[in-house]
C-alpha positions as CSV (number, residue, x, y, z in Angstrom):
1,X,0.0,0.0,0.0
2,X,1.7,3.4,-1.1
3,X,2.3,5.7,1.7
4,X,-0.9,8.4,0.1
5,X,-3.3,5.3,0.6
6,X,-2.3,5.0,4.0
7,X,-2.5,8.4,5.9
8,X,-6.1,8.0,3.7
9,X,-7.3,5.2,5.2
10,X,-5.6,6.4,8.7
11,X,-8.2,9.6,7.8
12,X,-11.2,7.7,7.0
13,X,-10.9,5.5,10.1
14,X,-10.1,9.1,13.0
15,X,-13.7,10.5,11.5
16,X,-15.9,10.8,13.5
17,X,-19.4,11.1,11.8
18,X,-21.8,13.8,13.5
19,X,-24.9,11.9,14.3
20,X,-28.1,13.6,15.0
21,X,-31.1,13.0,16.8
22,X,-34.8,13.5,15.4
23,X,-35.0,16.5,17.2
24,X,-31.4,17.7,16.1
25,X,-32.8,16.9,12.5
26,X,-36.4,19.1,13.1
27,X,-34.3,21.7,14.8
28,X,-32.1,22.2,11.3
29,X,-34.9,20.9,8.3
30,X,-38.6,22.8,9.1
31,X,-40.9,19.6,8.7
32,X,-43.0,17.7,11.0
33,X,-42.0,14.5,12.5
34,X,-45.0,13.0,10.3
35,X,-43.4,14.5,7.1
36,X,-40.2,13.1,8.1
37,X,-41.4,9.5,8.7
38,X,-43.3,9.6,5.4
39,X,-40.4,11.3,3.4
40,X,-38.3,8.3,5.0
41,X,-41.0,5.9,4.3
42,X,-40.8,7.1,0.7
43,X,-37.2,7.0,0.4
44,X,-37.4,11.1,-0.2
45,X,-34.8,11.6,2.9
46,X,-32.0,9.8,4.0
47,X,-32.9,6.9,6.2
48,X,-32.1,6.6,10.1
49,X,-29.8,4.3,12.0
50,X,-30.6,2.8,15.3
51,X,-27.2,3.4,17.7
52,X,-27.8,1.8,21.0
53,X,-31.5,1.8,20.7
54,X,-32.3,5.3,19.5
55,X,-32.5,6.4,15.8
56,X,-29.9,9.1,14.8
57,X,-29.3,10.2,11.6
58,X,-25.5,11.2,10.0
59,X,-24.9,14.4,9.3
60,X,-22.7,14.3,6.3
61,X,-25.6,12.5,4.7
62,X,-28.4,15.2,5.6
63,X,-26.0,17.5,3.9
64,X,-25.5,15.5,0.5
65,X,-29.4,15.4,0.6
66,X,-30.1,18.8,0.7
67,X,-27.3,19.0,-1.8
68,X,-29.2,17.1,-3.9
69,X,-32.6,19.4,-3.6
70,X,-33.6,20.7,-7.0
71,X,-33.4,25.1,-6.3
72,X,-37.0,26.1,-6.5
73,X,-38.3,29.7,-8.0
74,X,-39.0,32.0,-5.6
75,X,-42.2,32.9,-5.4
76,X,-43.9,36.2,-4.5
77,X,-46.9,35.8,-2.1
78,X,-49.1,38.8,-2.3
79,X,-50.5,40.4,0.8
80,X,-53.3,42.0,-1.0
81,X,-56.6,41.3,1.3
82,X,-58.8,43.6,-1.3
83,X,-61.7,42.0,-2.7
């Protein structure tokens, strides 16, 4: 193994992945727990882990999701109550 691949894998393996709990996850992405479960369900978000009985989710996979997010248009509401 060349000496690159090495302090690579030495890298990959001192990484500590963030995990997140469900309300970490509702506290950064404005969606109900309901949404969440059925965008789960769907396969429209990333899917959980259990760690030591309680679902967590990985940061660095939330983030390549909402990567992933088409960009909508912005879209003006108007405040016009006139009728």
């Amino acid at each position: 193994m060349t000496e690159v691949k090495q302090r690579r894998k030495k890298m990959q393996t001192d990484t500590v992945r963030q995990m997140l709990t469900i309300e970490d996850v509702l506290a950064k992405i404005p969606i109900s727990r309901t949404t969440l479960w059925r965008m789960e369900r769907d396969k429209q978000f990333p899917k959980g882990h259990i760690v030591r009985k309680q679902k967590v989710w990985y940061g660095d996979e939330l983030a390549a999701w909402q990567d992933a997010l088409p960009e909508a248009p912005v879209q003006r509401v108007s405040r016009d109550t006139k009728q």
